[in-house]
Every structure is written in C-alpha cells, then in structure tokens.
N, C-alpha and C positions, 0 to 999 in steps of 0.2 A: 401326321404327327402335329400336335397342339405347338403354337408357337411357344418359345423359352419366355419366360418373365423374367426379364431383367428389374436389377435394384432400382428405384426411380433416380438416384441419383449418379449411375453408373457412367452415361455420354457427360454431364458437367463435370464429374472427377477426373476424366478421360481429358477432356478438353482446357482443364484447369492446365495440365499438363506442357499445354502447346498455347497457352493466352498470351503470352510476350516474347515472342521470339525477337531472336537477336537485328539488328537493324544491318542488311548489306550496305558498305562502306567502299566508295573509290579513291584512291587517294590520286592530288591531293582536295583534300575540303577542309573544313570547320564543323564543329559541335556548339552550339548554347544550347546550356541546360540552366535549368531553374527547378528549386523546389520552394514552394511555399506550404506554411503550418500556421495552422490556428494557436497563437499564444497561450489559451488556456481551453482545457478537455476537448481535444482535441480531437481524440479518439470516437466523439459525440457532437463533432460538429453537422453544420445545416450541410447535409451534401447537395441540396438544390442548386447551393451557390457555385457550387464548384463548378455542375454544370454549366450553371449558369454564365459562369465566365468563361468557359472552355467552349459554349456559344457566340458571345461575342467576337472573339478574333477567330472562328467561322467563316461569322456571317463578313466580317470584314473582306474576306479573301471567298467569297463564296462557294465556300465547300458545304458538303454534305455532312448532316448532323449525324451524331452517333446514335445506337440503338437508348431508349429513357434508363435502363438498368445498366449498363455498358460501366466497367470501370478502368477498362484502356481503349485505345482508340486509335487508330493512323490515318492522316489525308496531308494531300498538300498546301500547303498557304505557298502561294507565291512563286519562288525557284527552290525554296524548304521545303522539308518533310516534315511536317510534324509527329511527334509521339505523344501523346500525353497517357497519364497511367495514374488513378485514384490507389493511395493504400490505406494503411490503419490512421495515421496519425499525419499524414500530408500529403501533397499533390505533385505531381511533377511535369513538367512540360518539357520537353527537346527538340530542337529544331537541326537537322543536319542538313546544311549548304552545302554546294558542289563548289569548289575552286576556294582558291586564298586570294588575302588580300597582301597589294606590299608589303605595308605595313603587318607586321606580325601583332598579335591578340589587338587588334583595333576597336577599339569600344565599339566604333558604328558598325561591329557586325553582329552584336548582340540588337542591335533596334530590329530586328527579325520579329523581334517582342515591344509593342509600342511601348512609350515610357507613359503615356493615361492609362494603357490596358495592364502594367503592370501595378501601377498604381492602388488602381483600384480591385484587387486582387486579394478576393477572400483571406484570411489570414497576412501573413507577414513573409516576407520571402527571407527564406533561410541558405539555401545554396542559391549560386549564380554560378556558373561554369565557361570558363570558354577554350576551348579543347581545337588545337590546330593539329590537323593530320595532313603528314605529306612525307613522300619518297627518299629514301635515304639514299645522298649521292655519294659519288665514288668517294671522294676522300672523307669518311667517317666520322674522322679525328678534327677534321675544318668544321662536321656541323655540331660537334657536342660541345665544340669550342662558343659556339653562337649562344650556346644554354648559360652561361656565364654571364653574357649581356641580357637576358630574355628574365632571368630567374633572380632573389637575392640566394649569394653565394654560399650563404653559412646554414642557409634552411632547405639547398640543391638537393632533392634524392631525384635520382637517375639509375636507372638499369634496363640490361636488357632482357627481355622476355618472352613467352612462350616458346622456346628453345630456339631461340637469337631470331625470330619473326620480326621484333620489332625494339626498339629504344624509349621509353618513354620517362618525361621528363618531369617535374613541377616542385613548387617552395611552398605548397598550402599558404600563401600570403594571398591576401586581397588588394587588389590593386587600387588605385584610385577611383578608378570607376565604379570600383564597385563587384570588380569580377574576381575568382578564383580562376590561373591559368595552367594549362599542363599541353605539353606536344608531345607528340607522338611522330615519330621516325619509322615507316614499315619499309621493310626490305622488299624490293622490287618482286614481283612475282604473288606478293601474300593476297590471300583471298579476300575476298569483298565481305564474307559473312565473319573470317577473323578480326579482320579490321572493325567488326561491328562487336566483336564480342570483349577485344580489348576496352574500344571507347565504352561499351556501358559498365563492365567490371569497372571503369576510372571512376565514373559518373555514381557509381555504386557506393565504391567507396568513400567519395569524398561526403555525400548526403548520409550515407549510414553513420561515418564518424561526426557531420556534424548533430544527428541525433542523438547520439550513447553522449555529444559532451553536454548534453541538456543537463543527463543526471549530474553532473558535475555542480553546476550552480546549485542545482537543489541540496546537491552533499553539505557543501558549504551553508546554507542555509539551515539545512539540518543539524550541521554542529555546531553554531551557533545557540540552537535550541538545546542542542542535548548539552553543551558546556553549564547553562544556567540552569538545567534542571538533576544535574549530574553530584553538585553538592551536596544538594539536599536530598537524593536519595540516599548519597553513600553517610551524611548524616544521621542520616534513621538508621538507616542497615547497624554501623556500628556502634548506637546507641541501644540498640533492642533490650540490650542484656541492665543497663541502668538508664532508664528512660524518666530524666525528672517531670513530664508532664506524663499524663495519665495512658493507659495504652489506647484508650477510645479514641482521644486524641491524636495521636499518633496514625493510627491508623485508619483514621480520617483522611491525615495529609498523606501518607503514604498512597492512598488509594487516588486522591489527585492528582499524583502524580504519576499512577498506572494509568487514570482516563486518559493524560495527557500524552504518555508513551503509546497509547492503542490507537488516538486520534492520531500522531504524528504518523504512525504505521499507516494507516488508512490513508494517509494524504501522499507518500513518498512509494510504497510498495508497487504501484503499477510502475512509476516512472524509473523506480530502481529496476523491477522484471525486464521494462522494455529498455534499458540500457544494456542489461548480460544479452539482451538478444540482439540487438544494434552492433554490440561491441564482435560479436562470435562472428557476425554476417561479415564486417570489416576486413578480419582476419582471413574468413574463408577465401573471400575476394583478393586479397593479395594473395594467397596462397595459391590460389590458380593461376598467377600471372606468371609464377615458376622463374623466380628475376636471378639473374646472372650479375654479378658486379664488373661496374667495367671502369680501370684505371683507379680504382682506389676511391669511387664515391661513393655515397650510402645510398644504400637500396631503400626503396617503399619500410621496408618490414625494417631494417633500423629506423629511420625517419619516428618510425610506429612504436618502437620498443623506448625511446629516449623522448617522445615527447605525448604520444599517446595513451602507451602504460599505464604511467604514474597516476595521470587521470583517472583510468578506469578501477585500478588501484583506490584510490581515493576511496572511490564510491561505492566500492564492495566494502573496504572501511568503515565508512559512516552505515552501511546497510548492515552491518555485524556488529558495529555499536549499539544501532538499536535497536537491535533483537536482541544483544547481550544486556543493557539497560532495562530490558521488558520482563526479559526473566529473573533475575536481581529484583525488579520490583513485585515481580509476582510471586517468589519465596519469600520475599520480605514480608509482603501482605500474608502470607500463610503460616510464614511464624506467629504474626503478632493475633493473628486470628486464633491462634492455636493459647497463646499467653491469654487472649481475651477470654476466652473459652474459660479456661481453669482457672482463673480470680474468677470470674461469675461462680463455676461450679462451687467455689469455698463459698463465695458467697450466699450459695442459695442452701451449700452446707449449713452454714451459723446460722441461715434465717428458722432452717427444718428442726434443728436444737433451739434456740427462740422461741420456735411455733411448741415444739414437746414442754417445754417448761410451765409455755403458757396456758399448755393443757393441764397440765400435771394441776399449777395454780387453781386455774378453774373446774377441775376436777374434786380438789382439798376446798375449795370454796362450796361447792355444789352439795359436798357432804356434810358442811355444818350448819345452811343455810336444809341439808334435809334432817338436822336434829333438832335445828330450831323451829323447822316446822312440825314435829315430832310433837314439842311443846306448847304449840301453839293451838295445834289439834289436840292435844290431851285436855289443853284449860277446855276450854269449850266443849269436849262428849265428859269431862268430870262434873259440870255446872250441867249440864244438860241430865246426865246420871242419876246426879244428886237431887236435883227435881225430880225425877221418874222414882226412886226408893225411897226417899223420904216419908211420904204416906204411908209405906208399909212397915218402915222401920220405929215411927213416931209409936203404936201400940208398945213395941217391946221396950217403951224409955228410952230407945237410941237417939241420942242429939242429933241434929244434923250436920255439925264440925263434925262428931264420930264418924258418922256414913261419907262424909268427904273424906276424910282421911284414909277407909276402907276401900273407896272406890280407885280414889287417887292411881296408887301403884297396876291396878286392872288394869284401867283404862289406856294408863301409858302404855302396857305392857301389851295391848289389842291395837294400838294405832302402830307401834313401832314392827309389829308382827305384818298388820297390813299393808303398811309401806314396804317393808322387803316382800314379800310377793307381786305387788304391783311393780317393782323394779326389775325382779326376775323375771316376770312377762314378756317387759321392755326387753330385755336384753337378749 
C-alpha cells in the first residue's frame, strides 16, 4: 500500500497543541514574570530584537540558544528556569526559583532579570510580577491573616481554588519597586504540574488584563474625538431639511466628517478587536480557577466585575459610538446626495425647456432669414430673367419695366418652390 498523504500542515497543527505546557512547580519558590510591548504597532514589530535580547541573558548564564524560528523556549539561567514565549503583540519572560526569601516579595529576587538587561529591552515593559508560592500551614486562619500585612486592604481579593487545592491572594497594586504581587497558599500534597497551572493562569491574567486596559486609554482618546466631531454632525443631520448654505456645501462638510469617522475606525478597530479578545481570555482564566469565598472577602471575579467591567464597558462604548456616529454619517451623506440629485435633476429640467425655447427661437429665426432669402434670390434670377427676355420681348413693344413686372411673381414663385424641395431632401 502507497504511503497516506498527510496535509503538510498536519504535525505543526498537532504540535501547536503541546507548544506551552504548563511549568511543574514545588513549593515552596517564587515566580518573576515580566511582559514587555512595543508602545506603537506592535503587532509589526522587529522580531529580531526580541530575539535578540532573549540572546543576551543566554549568553550571560551560558545556555543554549533556541531554534532562529522558535517562539517559546525553556532553559536554565542560573538556580531559575526560564520560560520565555513571543505572542501577537508582546513578550514575556518568567523565571521560576526554587525556595523563598525572609523577606516576603523582596525586590532583590526579581534581579533574576538584570536591571541593564531589562533596561534595554525591546519595547517597554508592561507587566512585572512577583508571585510567592508556598505550603499552607496548619493554622489557615494565622496565614490569610498575614495577607492583611502583605497586600492593601480595601483592593485584598483572596480565594480559594481549584476545589480548596490552593489560596491565592493579591491587590493588583504596584509596589514600589515596581512589581505586581500575588501568593499563593497550596495544600500539602498538591501536584507540581497544578501548582504550575495555577501560577500561569495568575501570570495570565494579570498580563491579558493589562492588555484589554490599553483599549481603555484609546476609548478615552476616542471620545474626546468623537465629542468634537459629534456636534457638527448632528448639526448637519438636523438641518437637512432647511439647510441655509447650499446642499454642495453641505455635503462637502458632511463627507469630512465621514473621512474622519472611517480614518478614526481604521486607527482604533484592531486595538478595540484585540481588547474583546484580551478581555474574554481574562474571564476564561478566572473561571478556571473555580474560586470559593473564604470569610467574606472578594474573590478574583468580584475584584473584576467592580473594578474591571466598567472599563471594558467603556470601550465597547466608545467602539458602538463610533460605528453608530459612522452610520448617522453615512445616511446623512445619502440623504443630502439624494436632495443633491433632484435640485440638479430640476436643474437640468429648466435648462432642456431653456434649450427647447431656444430652439423653437432659432427655428422662427431660421424660417424668416429662409424668406428673406427667398427675396434675395428672386431679386437676382428677376434682373438676370429680365436680361435673358428682354430681346425677345423688345419686337413685340414690350417695355422692359413690363417684362420685369411679368417675370417678377415666376420667379419668386420657382425659387420659393425650390427651396422647399431642397428642405424636404434635408429632412
């Protein structure tokens, strides 16, 4: 039997599948995570650099480079693991350390990541994480009591999760240093690779939510545009019907102001698409954490519904304003094109009665300009006539006034006969 032909794409779809598996986790350790993004189009940056700099702290800890196409990667730097993973729109690096420090989230254990090699670090760095994982001891209630000191208290979401495996804690606050902190509490016994699926669901989260709030600034920036362009259409709109300037006019400005709703569309439509999809992945990721409320504090997904919503809220807002502003401008323009239309059509009405008139004129001109040529041709074949009979007429006594006289009425009467056949030709 012939071998099967598989699809050429079939082993990468396959293996797309299994490209980022979850990271085994013993507790207790630590997490730094870092995401950096290019400030502008982002989605079309130089990816060399990326590499490039995911080379450098390499070569620093002399590990081995990743394959030139590669856009995730694991080795170790150091007593860390690193993870690093290319996406659409940013980078991410993670470093997971074995054991803690005294000191709980201590900045010096984010230097896992030099501060020159962050520095100089394609794009801008957006998330900074630092994520302590360790053993939940016997009395429970003595360590969530610690989250109180660890977190501020009025932005505490705390719950527990994937059906009581683990505690996990954080205040989305940035600390001084610079970092985002969250702890995570596992119950004795919990697996290495749960422990690993927790920490990157957290790590998820927090990078996908500070994505979807990009759209947010832009919202804001967007209705700042759309407040000053918002008058003036609804100006036009409810003037159509008594427009003191002309409707060319009009729809002139009307139509500047549709280039400018389609240009603004073009500039905000990727960054609003990839916030519903930022925002959906957020959601999904809590939802898998399957959180249990414990003693009355808010969960991840409160935390999310009171301070996150409203946000995303926002910006479906502004992204329904100016679709709904686009199309308002663009009946608008179809009216006044439709008003334009019909004054031309009168217009070109009056002109085709103008044009018949001026036929008509030149028609009543044409006809007395051919009787006065009528006349003009008689003088001349009567004087020409009158020469030609004269000779014959002068034997019988006839004068020659006489024989003009005689001829006269002929003549007219032979030119005016050949002009109408020569017209009737014509025609």
């Amino acid at each position: 039997m012939p071998p099967v032909a598989d699809h050429p794409l079939r082993y990468a779809l396959a293996n797309e599948l299994h490209a980022r598996p979850y990271p085994a986790l013993e507790a207790p350790c630590h997490v730094v995570f870092m995401a950096f993004k290019e400030p502008v189009d982002a989605a079309n940056r130089d990816r060399a650099r990326d590499r490039a700099h995911l080379l450098d702290i390499l070569d620093r800890n002399g590990t081995a480079h990743p394959a030139p196409e590669a856009t995730h990667f694991s080795a170790p730097i150091g007593r860390a693991e690193l993870r690093w993973e290319s996406h659409t729109e940013f980078v991410t690096y993670t470093a997971f350390v074995p054991g803690l420090h005294e000191r709980p989230f201590d900045p010096a254990k984010a230097e896992v990541f030099p501060e020159d090699w962050v520095e100089r670090a394609p794009g801008r760095r957006l998330v900074s994480l630092l994520i302590r994982i360790e053993e939940m001891p016997a009395d429970e209630a003595a360590a969530l009591d610690r989250l109180e000191g660890w977190f501020v208290p009025d932005s505490l979401a705390c719950s527990r999760i994937v059906d009581g495996a683990a505690v996990v804690a954080g205040d989305f606050r940035i600390d001084p240093a610079g970092h985002m902190r969250f702890s995570v509490f596992v119950k004795p016994g919990t697996g290495a690779r749960r422990i690993g699926r927790i920490v990157t669901r957290l790590c998820e989260i927090e990078t996908y939510r500070a994505m979807s709030m990009l759209g947010l600034m832009r919202a804001r920036t967007l209705n700042g545009r759309l407040n000053a362009l918002d008058p003036k259409l609804s100006a036009l709109v409810s003037g159509l019907d008594e427009i003191e300037q002309s409707p060319d006019e009009a729809l002139h400005e009307l139509l500047k102001i549709n280039a400018e709703l389609e240009s603004l569309a073009v500039q905000f439509t990727f960054r609003f698409g990839a916030t519903g999809a930022y925002e959906a992945i957020v959601h999904d990721r809590i939802d898998a954490l399957r959180e249990e409320r414990i003693s009355g504090r808010q969960t991840f997904a409160e935390f999310m519904a009171r301070r996150y919503d409203p946000a995303m809220r926002t910006v479906k807002s502004a992204e329904g304003r100016l679709r709904s502003m686009a199309e308002r401008a663009q009946r608008a323009a179809e009216l006044l094109r439709t008003r334009v239309d019909v004054e031309r059509s009168a217009q070109n009405q009056k002109l085709l009665e103008s044009m018949d008139r001026r036929a008509d004129l030149q028609l009543r001109l044409q006809r007395t300009v051919e009787g006065l040529s009528v006349v003009a041709i008689s003088y001349y074949a009567v004087s020409l006539a009158a020469y030609a009979v004269y000779p014959l007429t002068e034997p019988f006594g006839i004068s020659k006034g006489m024989a003009t006289a005689v001829l006269t009425p002929v003549v007219v009467l032979a030119v005016w006969i050949a002009l109408r056949r020569i017209q009737r030709k014509m025609h």
